[in-house]
C-alpha positions in Angstrom: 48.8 55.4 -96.1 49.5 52.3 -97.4 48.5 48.8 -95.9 52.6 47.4 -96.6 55.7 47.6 -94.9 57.9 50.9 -96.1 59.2 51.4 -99.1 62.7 50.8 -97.9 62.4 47.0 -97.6 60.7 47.0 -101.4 64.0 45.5 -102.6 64.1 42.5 -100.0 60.5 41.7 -100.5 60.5 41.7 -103.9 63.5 39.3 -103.8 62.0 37.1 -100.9 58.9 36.8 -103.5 60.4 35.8 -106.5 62.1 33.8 -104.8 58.8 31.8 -102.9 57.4 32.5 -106.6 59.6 29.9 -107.8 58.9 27.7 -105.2 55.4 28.0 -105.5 55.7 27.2 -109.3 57.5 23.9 -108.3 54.5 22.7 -106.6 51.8 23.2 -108.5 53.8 22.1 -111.6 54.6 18.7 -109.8 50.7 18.6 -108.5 49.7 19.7 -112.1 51.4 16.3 -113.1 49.9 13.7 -110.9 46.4 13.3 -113.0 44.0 15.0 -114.6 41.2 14.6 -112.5 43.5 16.5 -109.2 43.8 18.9 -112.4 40.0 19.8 -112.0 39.6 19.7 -108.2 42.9 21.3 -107.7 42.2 20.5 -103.8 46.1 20.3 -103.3 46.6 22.9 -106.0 44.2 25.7 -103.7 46.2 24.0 -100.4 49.8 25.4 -102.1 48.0 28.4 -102.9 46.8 29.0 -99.2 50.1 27.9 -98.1 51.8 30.8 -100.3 49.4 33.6 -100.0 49.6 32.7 -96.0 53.5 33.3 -96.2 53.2 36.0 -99.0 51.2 38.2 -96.8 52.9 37.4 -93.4 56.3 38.5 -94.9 54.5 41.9 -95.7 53.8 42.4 -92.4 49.9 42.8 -93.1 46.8 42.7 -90.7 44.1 41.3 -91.7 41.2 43.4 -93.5 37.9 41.8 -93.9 35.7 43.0 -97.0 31.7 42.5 -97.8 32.4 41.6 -101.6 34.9 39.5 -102.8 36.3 42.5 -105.6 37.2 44.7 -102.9 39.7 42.1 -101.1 41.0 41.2 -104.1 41.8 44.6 -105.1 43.3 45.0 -101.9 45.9 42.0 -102.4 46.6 43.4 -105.9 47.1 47.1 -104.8 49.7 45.6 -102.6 51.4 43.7 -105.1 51.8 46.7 -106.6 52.8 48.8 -103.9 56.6 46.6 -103.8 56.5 46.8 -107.2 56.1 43.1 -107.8 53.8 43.7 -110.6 52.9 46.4 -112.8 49.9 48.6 -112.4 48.4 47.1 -115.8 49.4 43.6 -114.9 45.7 42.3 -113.7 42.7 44.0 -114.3 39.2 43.4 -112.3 35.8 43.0 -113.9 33.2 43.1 -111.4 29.9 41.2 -113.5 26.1 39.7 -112.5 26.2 37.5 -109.5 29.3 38.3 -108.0 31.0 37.0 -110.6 34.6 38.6 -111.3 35.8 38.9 -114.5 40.3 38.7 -114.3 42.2 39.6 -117.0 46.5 38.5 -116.8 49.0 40.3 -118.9 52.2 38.3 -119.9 53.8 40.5 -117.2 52.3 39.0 -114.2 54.6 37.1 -112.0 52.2 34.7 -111.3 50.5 34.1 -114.4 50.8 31.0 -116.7 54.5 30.3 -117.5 53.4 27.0 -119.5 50.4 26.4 -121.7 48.3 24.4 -118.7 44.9 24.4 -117.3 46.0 26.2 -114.5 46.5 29.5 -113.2 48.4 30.0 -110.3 47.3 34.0 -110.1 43.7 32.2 -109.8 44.4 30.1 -107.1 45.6 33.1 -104.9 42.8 35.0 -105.4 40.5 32.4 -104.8 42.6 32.2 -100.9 42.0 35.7 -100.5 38.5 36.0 -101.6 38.3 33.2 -98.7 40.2 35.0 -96.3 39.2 38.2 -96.5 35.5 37.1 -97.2 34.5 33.7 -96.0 33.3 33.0 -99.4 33.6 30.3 -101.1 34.5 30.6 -104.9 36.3 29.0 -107.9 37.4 29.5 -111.5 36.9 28.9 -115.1 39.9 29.8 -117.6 38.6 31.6 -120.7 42.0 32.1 -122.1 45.0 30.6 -121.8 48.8 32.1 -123.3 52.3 32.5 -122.1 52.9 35.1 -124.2 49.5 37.0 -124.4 48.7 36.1 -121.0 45.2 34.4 -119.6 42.0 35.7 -118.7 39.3 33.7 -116.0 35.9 34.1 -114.4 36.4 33.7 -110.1 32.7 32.8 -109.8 30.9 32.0 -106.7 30.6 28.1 -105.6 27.6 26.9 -103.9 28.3 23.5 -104.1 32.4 22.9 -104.1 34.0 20.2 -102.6 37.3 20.6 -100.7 39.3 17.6 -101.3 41.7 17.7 -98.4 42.7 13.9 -98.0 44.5 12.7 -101.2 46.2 9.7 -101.8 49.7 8.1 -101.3 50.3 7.7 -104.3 49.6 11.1 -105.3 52.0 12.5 -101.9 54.8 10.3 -103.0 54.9 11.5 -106.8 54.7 15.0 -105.4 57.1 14.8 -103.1 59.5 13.1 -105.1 59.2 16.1 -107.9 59.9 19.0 -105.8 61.2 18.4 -102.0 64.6 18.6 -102.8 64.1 21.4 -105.1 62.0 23.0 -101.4 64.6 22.3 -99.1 66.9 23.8 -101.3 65.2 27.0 -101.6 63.9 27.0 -97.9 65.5 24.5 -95.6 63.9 23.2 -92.8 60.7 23.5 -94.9 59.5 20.2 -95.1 59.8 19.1 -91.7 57.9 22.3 -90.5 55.2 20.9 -93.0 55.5 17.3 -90.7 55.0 18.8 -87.3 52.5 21.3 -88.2 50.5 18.7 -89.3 51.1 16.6 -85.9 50.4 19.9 -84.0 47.1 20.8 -85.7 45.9 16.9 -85.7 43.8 16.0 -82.5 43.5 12.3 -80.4 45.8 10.4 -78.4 49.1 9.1 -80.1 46.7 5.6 -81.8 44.5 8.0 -83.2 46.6 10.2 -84.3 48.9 7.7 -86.4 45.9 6.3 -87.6 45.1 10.0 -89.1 48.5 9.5 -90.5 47.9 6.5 -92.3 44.6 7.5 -93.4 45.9 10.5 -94.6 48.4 8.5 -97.4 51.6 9.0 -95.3 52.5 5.8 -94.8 52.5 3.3 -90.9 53.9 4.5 -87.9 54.6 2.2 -85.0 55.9 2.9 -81.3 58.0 0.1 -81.2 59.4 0.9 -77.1 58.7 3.9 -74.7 62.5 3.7 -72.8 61.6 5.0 -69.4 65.2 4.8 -68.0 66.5 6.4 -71.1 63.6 8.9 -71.5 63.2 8.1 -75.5 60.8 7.0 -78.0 61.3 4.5 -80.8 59.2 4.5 -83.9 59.3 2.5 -87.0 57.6 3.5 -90.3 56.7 1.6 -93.7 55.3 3.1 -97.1 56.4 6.5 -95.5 56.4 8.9 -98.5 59.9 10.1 -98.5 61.7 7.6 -97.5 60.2 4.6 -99.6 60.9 5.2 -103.8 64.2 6.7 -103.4 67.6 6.1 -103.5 69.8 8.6 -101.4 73.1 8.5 -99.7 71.5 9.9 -96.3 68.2 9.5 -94.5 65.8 11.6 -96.3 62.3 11.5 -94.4 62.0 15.3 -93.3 58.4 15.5 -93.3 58.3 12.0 -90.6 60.5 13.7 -88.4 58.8 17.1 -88.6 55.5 14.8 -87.6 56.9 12.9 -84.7 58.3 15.5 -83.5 55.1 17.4 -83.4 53.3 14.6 -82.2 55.4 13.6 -79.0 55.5 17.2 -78.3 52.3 18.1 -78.3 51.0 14.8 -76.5 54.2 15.2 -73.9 54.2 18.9 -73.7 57.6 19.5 -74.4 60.1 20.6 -77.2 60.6 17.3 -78.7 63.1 16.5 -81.3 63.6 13.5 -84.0 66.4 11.9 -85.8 66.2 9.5 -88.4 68.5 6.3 -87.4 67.6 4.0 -90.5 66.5 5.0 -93.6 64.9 2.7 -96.9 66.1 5.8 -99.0 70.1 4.7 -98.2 69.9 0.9 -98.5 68.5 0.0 -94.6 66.0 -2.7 -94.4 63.5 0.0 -92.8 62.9 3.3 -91.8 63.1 4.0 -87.7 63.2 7.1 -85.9 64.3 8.0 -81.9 62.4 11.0 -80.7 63.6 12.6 -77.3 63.1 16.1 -75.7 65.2 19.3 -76.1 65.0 19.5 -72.6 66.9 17.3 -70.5 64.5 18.3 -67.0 61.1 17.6 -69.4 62.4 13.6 -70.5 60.1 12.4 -67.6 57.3 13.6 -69.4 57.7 11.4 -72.3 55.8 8.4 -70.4 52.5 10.9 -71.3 52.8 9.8 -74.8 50.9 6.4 -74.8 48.5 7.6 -71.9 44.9 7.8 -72.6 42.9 10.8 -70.6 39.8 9.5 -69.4 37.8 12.1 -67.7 35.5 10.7 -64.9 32.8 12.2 -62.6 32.1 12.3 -59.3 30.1 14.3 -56.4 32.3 15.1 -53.6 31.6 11.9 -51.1 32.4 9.6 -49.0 30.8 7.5 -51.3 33.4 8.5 -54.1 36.5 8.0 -51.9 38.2 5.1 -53.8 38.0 7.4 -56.7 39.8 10.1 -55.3 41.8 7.5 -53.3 43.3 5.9 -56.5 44.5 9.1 -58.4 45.8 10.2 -55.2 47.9 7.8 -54.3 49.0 7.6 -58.2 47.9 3.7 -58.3 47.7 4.1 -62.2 50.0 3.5 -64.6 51.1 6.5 -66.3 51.9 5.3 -69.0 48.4 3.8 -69.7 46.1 6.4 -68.5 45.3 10.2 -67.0 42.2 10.4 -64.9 41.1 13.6 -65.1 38.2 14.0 -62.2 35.7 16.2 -63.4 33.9 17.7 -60.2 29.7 17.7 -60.3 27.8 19.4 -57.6 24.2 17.7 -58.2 22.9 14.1 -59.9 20.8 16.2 -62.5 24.5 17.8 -63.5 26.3 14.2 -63.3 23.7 12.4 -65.3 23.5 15.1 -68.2 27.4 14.9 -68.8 27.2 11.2 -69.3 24.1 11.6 -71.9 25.4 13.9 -73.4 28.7 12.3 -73.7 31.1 14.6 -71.8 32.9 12.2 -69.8 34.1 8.9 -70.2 32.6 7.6 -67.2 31.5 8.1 -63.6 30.6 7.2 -60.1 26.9 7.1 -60.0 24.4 5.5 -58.1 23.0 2.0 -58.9 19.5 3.2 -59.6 20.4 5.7 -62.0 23.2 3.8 -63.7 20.4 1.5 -64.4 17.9 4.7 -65.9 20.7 6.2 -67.9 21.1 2.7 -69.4 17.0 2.0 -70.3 17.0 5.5 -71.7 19.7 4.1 -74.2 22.6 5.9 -72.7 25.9 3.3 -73.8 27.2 2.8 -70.3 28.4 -0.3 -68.7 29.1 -0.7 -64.7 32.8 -2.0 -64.3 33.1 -1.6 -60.3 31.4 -0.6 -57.3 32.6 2.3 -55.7 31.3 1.4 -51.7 28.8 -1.1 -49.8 26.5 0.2 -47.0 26.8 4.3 -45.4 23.1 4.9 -45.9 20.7 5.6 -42.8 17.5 6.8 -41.3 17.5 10.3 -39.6 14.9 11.9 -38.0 14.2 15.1 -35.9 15.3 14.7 -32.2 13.1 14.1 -29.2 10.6 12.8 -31.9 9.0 9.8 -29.3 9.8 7.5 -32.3 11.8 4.1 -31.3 11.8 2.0 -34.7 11.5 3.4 -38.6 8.0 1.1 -38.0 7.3 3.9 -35.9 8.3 6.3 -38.2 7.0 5.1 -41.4 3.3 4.9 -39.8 3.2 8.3 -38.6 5.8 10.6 -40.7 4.3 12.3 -43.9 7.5 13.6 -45.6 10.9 11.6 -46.2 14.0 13.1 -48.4 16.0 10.7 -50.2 18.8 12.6 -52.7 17.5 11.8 -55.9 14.3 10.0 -57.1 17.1 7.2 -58.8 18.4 6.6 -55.8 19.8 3.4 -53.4 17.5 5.5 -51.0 15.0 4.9 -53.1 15.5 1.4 -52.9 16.1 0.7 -49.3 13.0 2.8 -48.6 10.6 0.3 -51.0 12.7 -2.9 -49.8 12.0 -1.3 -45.9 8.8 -1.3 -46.3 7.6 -4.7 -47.8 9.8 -6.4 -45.5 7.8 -4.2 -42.5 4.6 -5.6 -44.5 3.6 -1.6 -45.0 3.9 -1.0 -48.2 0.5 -0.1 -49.1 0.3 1.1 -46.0 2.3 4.2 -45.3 1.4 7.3 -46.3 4.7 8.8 -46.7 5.7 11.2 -49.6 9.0 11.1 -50.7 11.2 14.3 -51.9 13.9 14.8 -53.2 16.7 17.0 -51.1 20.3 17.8 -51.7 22.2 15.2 -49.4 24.1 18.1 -47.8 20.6 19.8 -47.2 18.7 17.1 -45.4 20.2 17.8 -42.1 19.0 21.1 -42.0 15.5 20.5 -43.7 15.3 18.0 -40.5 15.9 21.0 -37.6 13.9 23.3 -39.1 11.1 20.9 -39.6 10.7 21.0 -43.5 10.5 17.3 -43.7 10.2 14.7 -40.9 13.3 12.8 -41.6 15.9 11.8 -43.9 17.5 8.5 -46.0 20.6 9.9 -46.7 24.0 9.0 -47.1 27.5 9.4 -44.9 28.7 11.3 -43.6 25.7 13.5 -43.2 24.0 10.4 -41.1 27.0 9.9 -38.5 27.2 14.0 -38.7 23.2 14.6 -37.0 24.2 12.1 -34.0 27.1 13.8 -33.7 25.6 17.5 -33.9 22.9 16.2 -31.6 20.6 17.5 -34.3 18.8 14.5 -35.2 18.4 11.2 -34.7 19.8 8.0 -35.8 16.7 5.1 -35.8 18.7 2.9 -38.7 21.7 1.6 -40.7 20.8 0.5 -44.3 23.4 -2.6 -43.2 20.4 -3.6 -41.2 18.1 -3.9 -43.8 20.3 -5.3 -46.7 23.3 -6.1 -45.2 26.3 -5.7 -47.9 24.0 -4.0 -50.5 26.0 -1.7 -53.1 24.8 1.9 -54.0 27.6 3.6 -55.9 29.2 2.1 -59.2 31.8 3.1 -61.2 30.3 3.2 -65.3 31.8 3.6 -68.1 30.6 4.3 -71.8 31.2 1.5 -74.1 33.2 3.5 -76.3 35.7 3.9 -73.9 36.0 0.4 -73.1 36.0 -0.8 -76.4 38.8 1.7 -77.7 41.2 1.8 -74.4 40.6 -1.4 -72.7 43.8 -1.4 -71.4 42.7 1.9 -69.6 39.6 0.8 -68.3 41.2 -2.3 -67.0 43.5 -0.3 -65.0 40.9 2.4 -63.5 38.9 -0.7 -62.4 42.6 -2.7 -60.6 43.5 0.9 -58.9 40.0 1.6 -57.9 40.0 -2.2 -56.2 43.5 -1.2 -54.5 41.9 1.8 -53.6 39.6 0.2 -51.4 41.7 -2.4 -50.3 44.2 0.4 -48.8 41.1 2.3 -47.4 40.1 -0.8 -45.1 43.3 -1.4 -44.0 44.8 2.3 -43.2 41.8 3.6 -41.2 44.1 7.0 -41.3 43.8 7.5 -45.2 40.1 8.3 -45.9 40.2 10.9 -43.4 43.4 12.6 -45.0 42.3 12.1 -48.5 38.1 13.3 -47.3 39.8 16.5 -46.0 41.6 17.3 -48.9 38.8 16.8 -51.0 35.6 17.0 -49.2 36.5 18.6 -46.0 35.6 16.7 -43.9 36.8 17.0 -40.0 39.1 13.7 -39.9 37.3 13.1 -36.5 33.7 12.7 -38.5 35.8 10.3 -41.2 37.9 8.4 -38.4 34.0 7.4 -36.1 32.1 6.3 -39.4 35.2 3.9 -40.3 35.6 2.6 -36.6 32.1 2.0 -36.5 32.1 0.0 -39.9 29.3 2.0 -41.5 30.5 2.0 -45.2 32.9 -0.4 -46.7 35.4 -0.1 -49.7 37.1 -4.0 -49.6 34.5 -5.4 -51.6 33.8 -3.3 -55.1 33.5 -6.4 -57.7 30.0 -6.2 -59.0 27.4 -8.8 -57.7 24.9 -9.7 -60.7 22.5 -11.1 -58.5 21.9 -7.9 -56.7 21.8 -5.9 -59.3 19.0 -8.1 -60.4 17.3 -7.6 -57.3 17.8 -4.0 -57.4 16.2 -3.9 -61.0 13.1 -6.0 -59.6 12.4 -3.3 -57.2 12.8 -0.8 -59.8 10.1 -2.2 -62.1 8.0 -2.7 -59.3 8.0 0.9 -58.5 8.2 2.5 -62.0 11.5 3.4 -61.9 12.3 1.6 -64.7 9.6 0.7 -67.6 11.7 -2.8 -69.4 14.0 -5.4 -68.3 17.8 -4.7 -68.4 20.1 -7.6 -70.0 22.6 -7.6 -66.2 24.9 -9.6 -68.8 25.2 -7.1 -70.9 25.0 -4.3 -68.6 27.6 -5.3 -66.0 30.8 -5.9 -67.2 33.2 -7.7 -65.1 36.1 -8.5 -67.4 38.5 -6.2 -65.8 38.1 -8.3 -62.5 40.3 -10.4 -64.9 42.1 -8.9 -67.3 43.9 -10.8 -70.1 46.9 -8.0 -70.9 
């Protein structure tokens, strides 16, 4: 049973390969031509080679087989060639040697085998794809002999130490191009511009990055020049491109551009994009521009997607968070500039280890640990708060306990929701101010925030510092009691913060400028519609709109206020070097970065 298609089609395939045979001798006699040293890495030469064998095999409608030894797969690919008669059974011969070493000998009857006295061998190359393919091994060749008429023979040895030169120079892409893409589009239309958006498709980044890969990459400068959201279209211009600058043609000539652009607005857009060439270098126009649109006329909305840059935040479902959730609900971005993608956490441990870790671009955390992430050399930088105030004091019901004096001289077990907490820093700033500091003999643990309430009516721990809505929720349960508002010891103090890593900010600061303006409009509409936090809590928190509706009316936590105030965070770092929570100063300068407040663009 052989591993081809049957021996009806024999007469199409072997015409299909002679004639990609020719094509593939056009390229690697143009790459053969642009310099010796390309000669010996043949990087581009082994890239045609992969290109063809990838086709070669495709069209013979072949699964994949994976071998241990690299003899076996090629004798697999040659029993195939042989099987549509494409070459004779004494064509190639195999030579297994010492060290995996394989010995090849070419008659002058091989298809593939040197039709010009060069260094090269395209029957080499293939192999050497194969043997990769098939094997995962990495090997290469040495020519022995040489002959169009008596054929060649070459070692395929094992590489331990090859590089694969995948990046070559404009130069090099021009000269190439120039040699055989008309003889290509002749023989295969459509081929070139396939090559474009492939490469656009495989390439990753958002569309800055990813015409910067194209300019690194040799192929010239891409510009958007204008996003037309009436129209729906995209306008690009390009210089040095590699078609369309060094020739002289009566048409636009840039196939492998519009292959890219296409590729690239499609696969940022999500849609079946499509490019045209309006001005060409090629045909006498001062430059070259393109006009990209969709194939679609119901997907042209989604060509705004093109410039936007994802930036995936965190949050814990909150209260605390609301302006968050508040902003990319109410779609107060510009979608043209930016996608927030939310990235739910259920724990501080599980925030905090994304942002070292560099998952996310940013997050709402609280103060405290903002300011530990940062000492521990994490590159974040606090842009916004996210609330003031919503902290308070529970304790168990009917405990004879009038003022947290009482309850600080007499309890033995407090949960806060994490040890880098605002909690953390109420409860330290509560106590010197009470003059009890080194009094108290309160422990402090660390609870879940939706836990506390019920570690309080089962008696696990003698009272909570928590946050909304849990505090507002106990009164309301009856289940514990309220003995304080955190507004009444630090009246105004922050506790969540928006961060950001520096990366982010430096790369998209149009972005982070944005998040920062929506996240302030957030708040602003949460203050003045006391209806929206409970629609937009109950959608993501759900929370009874009653709960949501009491805590605003009674002005517990406030949103109208999120610019950052350097002079508490320096008070909050004071109290965190006092108490070991943080071992060396923090630069606030540095650290907090206001200039979206006032952004320049």
């Amino acid at each position: 049973m052989s591993d081809c298609t049957s021996r009806g089609d024999n007469d199409n395939l072997r015409k299909q390969l002679s004639l990609y045979k020719e094509v593939l001798s056009s390229w690697l006699y143009s790459l053969e031509k642009l310099s010796e040293q390309l000669v010996e890495d043949y990087g581009l030469m082994e890239l045609t080679a992969n290109i063809n064998m990838e086709y070669i095999l495709s069209r013979w409608g072949l699964k994949w087989r994976l071998f241990d030894c690299a003899i076996d797969a090629c004798e697999w690919y040659i029993r195939n060639h042989q099987v549509v008669e494409f070459i004779g059974s004494d064509a190639i011969k195999l030579s297994g040697k010492e060290e995996g070493i394989i010995e090849v000998e070419i008659s002058e009857n091989c298809p593939f085998g040197p039709e010009r006295d060069t260094s090269v061998c395209k029957q080499a190359l293939m192999l050497i794809s194969i043997i990769k393919r098939c094997t995962g091994l990495d090997y290469e060749y040495s020519l022995q002999k040489v002959s169009e008429k008596e054929g060649c023979r070459f070692l395929l040895k094992p590489s331990s130490n090859r590089v694969n030169k995948s990046i070559f120079t404009k130069k090099q892409v021009i000269n190439l191009l120039q040699t055989f893409t008309d003889e290509a589009e002749a023989s295969m239309p459509g081929l070139i511009e396939r090559t474009g958006k492939n490469f656009a498709e495989k390439i990753t980044g958002d569309l800055a990055e990813s015409l910067a890969e194209f300019n690194r990459t040799g192929l010239g400068n891409l510009t958007l020049e204008k996003l037309d959201l009436t129209n729906n279209k995209a306008f690009f211009s390009g210089e040095g491109l590699l078609q369309g600058s060094a020739r002289k043609m009566d048409e636009a000539v840039d196939s492998f551009t519009k292959g890219f652009l296409s590729g690239l607005v499609g696969r940022l857009a999500g849609v079946d994009a499509i490019c045209e060439e309006m001005t060409c270098i090629a045909k006498g126009d001062d430059r070259c521009t393109f006009i990209v649109d969709t194939a679609r006329e119901a997907e042209r909305y989604h060509l705004r997607k093109i410039t936007q840059v994802t930036g995936k935040i965190g949050f814990i479902p909150s209260l605390h968070h609301l302006p968050l959730l508040a902003a990319n609900d109410l779609e107060l971005l510009d979608s043209r500039i930016i996608n927030l993608e939310l990235v739910k956490n259920h724990s501080w441990t599980e925030l905090s280890n994304s942002l070292r870790h560099g998952k996310l671009d940013g997050a709402m955390v609280m103060a405290p640990l903002a300011m530990r992430l940062r000492e521990e050399g994490v590159p974040i930088k606090v842009v916004a708060l996210g609330h003031r105030e919503g902290t308070g004091l529970v304790i168990k019901n009917k405990a004879g306990l009038e003022t947290p004096r009482d309850f600080f001289a007499s309890a033995s077990l407090l949960a806060v929701a994490y040890r880098y907490s605002t909690e953390s820093i109420l409860h330290y700033k509560w106590l010197k101010e009470l003059q009890m500091e080194g009094q108290a003999l309160l422990k402090i643990v660390s609870v879940p925030a939706d836990l506390m309430l019920n570690n309080v009516v089962f008696g696990e721990i003698d009272g909570f510092l928590g946050p909304e809505p849990y505090v507002t929720e106990a009164a309301l349960k009856g289940e514990g009691q309220i003995l304080a508002r955190s507004g009444e010891i630090w009246p105004g103090h922050m506790c969540c913060v928006l961060v950001l890593t520096m990366q982010f900010l430096n790369e998209h600061p149009e972005a982070a400028a944005q998040l920062v303006n929506s996240l302030s409009r957030a708040g602003e509409l949460l203050h003045a519609d006391k209806q929206l936090a409970p629609r937009i809590s109950k959608k993501h928190i759900g929370l009874p709109q009653d709960l949501v509706i009491n805590i605003l009316r009674e002005k517990i936590i406030s949103y109208d206020n999120l610019e950052p105030d350097l002079d508490q965070f320096d008070q909050y770092q004071e109290i965190m070097l006092e108490t070991g929570l943080l071992r060396e100063k923090i630069i606030m300068e540095e650290f907090v970065d206001k200039g979206a407040w006032h952004p320049t663009y």
